[in-house]
Backbone as numpy.savetxt, mean C-alpha at the origin, in Angstrom:
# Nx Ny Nz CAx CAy CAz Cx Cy Cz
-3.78 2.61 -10.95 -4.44 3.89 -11.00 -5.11 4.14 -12.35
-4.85 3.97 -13.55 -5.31 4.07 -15.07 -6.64 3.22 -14.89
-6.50 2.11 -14.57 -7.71 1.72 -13.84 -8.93 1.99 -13.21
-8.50 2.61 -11.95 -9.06 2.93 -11.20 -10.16 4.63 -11.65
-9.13 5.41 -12.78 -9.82 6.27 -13.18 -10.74 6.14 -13.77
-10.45 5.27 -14.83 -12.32 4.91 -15.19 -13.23 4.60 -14.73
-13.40 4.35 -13.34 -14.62 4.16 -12.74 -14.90 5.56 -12.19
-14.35 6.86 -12.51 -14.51 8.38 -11.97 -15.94 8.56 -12.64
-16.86 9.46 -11.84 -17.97 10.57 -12.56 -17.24 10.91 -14.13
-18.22 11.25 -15.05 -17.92 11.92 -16.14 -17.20 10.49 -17.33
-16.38 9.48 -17.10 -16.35 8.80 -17.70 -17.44 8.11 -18.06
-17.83 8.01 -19.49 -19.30 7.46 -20.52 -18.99 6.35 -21.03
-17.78 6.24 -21.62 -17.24 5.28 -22.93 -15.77 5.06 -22.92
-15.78 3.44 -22.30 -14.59 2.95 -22.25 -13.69 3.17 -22.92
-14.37 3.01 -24.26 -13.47 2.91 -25.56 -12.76 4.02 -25.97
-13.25 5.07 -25.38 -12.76 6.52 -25.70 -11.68 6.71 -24.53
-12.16 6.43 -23.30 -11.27 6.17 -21.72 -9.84 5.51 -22.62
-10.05 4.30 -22.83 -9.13 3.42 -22.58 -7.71 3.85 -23.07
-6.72 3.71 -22.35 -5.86 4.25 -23.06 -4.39 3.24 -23.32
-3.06 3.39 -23.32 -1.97 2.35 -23.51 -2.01 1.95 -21.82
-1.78 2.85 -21.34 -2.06 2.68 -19.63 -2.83 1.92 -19.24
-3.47 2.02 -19.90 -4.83 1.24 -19.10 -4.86 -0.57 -19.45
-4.21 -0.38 -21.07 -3.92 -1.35 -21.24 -3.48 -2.36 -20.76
-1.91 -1.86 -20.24 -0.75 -2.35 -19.61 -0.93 -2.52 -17.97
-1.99 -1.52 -17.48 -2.17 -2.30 -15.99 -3.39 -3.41 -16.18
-4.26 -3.45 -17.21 -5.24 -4.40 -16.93 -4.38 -5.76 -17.66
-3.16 -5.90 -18.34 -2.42 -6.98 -19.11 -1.34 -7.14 -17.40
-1.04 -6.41 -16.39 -0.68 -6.75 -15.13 -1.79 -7.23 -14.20
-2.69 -6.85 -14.34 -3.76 -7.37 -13.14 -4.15 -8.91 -13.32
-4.43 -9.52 -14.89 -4.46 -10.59 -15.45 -3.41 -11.18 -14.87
-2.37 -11.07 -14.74 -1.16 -12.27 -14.77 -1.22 -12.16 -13.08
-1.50 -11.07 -12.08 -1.18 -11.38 -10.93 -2.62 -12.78 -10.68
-3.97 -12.34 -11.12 -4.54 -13.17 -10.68 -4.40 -14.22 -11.37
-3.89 -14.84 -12.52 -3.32 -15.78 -13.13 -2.61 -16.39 -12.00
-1.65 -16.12 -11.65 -0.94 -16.55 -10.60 -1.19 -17.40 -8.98
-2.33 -17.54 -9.06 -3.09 -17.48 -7.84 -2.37 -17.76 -6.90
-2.45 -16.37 -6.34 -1.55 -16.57 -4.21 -2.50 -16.88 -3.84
-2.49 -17.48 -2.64 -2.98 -18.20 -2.23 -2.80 -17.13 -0.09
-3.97 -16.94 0.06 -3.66 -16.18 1.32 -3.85 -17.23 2.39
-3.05 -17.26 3.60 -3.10 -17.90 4.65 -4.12 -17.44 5.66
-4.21 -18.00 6.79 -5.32 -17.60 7.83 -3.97 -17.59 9.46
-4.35 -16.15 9.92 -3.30 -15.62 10.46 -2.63 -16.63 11.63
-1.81 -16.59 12.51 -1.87 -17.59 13.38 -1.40 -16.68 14.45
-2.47 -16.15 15.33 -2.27 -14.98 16.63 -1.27 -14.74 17.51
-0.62 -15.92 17.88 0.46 -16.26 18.47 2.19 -16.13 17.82
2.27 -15.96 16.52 3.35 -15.45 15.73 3.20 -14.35 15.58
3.91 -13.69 15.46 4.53 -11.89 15.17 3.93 -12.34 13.54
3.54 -10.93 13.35 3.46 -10.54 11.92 3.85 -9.32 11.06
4.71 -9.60 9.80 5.33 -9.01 9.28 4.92 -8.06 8.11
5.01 -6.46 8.18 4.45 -5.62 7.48 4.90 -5.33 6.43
4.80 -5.86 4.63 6.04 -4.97 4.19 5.23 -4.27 3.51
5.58 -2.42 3.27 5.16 -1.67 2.67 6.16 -1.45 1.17
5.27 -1.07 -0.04 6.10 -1.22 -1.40 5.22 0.18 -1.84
6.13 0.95 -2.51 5.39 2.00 -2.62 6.29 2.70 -4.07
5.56 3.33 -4.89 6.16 3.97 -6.01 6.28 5.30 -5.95
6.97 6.34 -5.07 6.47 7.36 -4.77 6.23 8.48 -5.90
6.91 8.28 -6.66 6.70 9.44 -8.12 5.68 8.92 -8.80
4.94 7.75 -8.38 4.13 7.58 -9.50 2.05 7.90 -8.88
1.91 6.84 -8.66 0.31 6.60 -8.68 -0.40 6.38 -7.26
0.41 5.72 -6.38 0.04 5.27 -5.02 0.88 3.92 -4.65
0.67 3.12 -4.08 1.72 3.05 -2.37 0.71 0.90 -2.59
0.90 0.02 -2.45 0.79 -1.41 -1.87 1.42 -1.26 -0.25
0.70 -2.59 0.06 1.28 -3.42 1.04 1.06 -4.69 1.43
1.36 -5.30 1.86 1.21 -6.91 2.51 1.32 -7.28 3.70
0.64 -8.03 4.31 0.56 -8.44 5.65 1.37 -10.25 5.48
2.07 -10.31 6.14 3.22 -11.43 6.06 2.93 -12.24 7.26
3.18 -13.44 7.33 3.44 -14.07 8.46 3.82 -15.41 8.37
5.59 -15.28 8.46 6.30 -16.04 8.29 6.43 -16.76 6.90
6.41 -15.59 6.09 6.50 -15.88 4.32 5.46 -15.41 4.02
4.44 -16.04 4.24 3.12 -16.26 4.07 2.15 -14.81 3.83
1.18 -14.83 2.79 0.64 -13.60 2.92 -0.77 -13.64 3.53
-1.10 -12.84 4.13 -2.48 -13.12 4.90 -2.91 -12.00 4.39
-2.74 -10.70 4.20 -3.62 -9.70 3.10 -3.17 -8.79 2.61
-3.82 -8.23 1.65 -2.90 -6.89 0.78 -3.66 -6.29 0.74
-2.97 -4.77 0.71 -3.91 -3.65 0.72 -3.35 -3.01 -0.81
-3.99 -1.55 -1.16 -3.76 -0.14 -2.39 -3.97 0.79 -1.36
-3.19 1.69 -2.28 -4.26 2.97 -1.82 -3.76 4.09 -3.11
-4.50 4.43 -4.18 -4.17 5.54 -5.05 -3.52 6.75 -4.02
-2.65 7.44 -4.63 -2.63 9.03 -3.99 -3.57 9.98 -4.30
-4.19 10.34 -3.48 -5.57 11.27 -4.08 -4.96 13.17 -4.08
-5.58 13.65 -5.08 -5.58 15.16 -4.84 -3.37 15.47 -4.79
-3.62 16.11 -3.27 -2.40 17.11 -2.85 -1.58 15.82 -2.57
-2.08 14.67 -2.00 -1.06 13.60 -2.03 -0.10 13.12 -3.09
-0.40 13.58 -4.59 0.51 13.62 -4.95 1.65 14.34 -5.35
1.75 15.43 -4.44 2.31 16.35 -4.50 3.38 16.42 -3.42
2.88 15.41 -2.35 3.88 14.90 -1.00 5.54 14.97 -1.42
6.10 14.99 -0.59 7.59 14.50 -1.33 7.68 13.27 -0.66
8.55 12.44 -1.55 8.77 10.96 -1.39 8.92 10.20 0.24
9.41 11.42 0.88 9.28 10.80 2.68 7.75 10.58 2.98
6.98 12.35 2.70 5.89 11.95 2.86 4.63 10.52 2.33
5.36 10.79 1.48 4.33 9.46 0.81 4.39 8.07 0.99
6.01 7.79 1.38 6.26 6.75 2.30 5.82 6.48 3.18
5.91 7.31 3.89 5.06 7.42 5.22 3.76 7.40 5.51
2.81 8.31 4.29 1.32 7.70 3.92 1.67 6.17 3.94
2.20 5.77 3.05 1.69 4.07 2.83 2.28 3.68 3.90
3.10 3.62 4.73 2.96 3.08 6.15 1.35 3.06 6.84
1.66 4.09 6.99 0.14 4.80 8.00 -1.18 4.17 7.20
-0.88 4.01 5.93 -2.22 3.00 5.32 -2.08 1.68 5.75
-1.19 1.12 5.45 -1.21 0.02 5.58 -1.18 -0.44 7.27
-0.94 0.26 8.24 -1.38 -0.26 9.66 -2.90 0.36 9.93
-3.45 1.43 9.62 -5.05 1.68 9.86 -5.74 0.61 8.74
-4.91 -0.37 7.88 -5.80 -1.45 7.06 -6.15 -2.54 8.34
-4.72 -2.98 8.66 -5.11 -3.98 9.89 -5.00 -3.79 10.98
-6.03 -3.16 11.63 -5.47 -3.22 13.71 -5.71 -4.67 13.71
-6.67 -5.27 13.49 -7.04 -6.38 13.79 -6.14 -7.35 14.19
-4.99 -7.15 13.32 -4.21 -8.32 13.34 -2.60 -7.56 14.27
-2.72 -6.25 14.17 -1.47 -5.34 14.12 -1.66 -5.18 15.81
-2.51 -4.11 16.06 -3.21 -3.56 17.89 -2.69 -4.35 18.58
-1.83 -4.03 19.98 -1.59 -4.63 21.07 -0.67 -6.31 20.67
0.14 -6.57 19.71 1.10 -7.74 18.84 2.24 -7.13 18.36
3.11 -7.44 18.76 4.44 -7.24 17.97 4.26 -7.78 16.75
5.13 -6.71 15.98 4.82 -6.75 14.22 6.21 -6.19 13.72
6.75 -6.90 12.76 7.86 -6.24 11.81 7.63 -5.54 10.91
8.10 -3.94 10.45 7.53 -3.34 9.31 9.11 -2.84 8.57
8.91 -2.99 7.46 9.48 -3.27 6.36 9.58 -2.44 5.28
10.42 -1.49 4.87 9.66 -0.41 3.80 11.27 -0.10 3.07
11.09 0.28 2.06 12.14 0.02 1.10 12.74 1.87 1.38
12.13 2.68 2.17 12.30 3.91 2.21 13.38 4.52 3.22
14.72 4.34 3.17 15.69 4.68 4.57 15.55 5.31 5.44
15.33 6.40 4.61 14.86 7.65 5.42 13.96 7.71 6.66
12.95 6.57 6.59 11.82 6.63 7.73 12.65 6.08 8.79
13.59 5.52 8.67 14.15 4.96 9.57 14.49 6.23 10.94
14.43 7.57 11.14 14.55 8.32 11.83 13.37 8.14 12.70
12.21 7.86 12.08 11.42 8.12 13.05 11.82 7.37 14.72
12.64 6.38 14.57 12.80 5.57 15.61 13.65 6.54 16.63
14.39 7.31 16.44 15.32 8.50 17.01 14.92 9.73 17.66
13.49 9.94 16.66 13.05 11.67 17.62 12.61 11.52 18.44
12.91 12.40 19.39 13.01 12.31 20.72 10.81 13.09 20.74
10.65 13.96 20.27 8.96 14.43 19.84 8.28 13.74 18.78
7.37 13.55 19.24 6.10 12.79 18.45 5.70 13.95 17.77
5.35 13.77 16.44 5.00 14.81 15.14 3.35 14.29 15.16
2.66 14.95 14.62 1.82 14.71 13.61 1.45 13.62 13.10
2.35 13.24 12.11 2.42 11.67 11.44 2.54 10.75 11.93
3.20 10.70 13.03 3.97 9.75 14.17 2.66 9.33 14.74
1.87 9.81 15.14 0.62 10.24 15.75 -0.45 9.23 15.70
-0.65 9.26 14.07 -1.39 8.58 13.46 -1.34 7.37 13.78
């Protein structure tokens, strides 16, 4: 996200932008692509595995599209505006709901495992009424 703000309207001059933040995620972005993963090409016939990773007090929400270890794609999504103001179910639950409107492609009409470090969502499997969110 420190990142991502400098490319906002009204920012002129990096140098004035730049801050320790900004530092420290562009000294993380280096080492992930340092790293080179290496993405697979899906295989239609295996189930594919969703895991959502999300920081909820902080900036916005990852995810990964899995299949059978293997990563076939990753998504972001900053929290914009009132989203960060969600409480931690909610925002969990955003990065769910992001991360399956990233892939129908691969997700639509396929059994898929989803994965989220958040317990709590685990109810949704129980209510007996479809909400809102559920929806999505």
């Amino acid at each position: 996200a420190p990142l991502t703000n400098l490319t906002r309207k009204g920012v002129f001059s990096l140098l004035d932008a730049w801050t320790p933040e900004c530092q420290q995620a562009f000294e993380e972005l280096k080492h992930v692509v340092a790293n080179d993963i290496t993405l697979s090409f899906p295989n239609y016939s295996l189930p594919f595995r969703v895991e959502v990773f999300s920081d909820a007090s902080l900036y916005g929400t990852g995810a990964v599209l899995l299949q059978e270890g293997q990563p076939i794609a990753f998504t972001s999504k900053k929290f914009l505006g009132a989203e960060t103001h969600y409480t931690t179910g909610e925002q969990e639950l955003l990065a769910v709901l992001h991360a399956l409107k990233e892939w129908p492609c691969y997700l639509e009409g396929r059994p898929f495992a989803l994965k989220s470090d958040h317990k709590p969502l685990t109810f949704l499997q129980s209510v007996p009424t479809l909400n809102r969110w559920q929806a999505m």
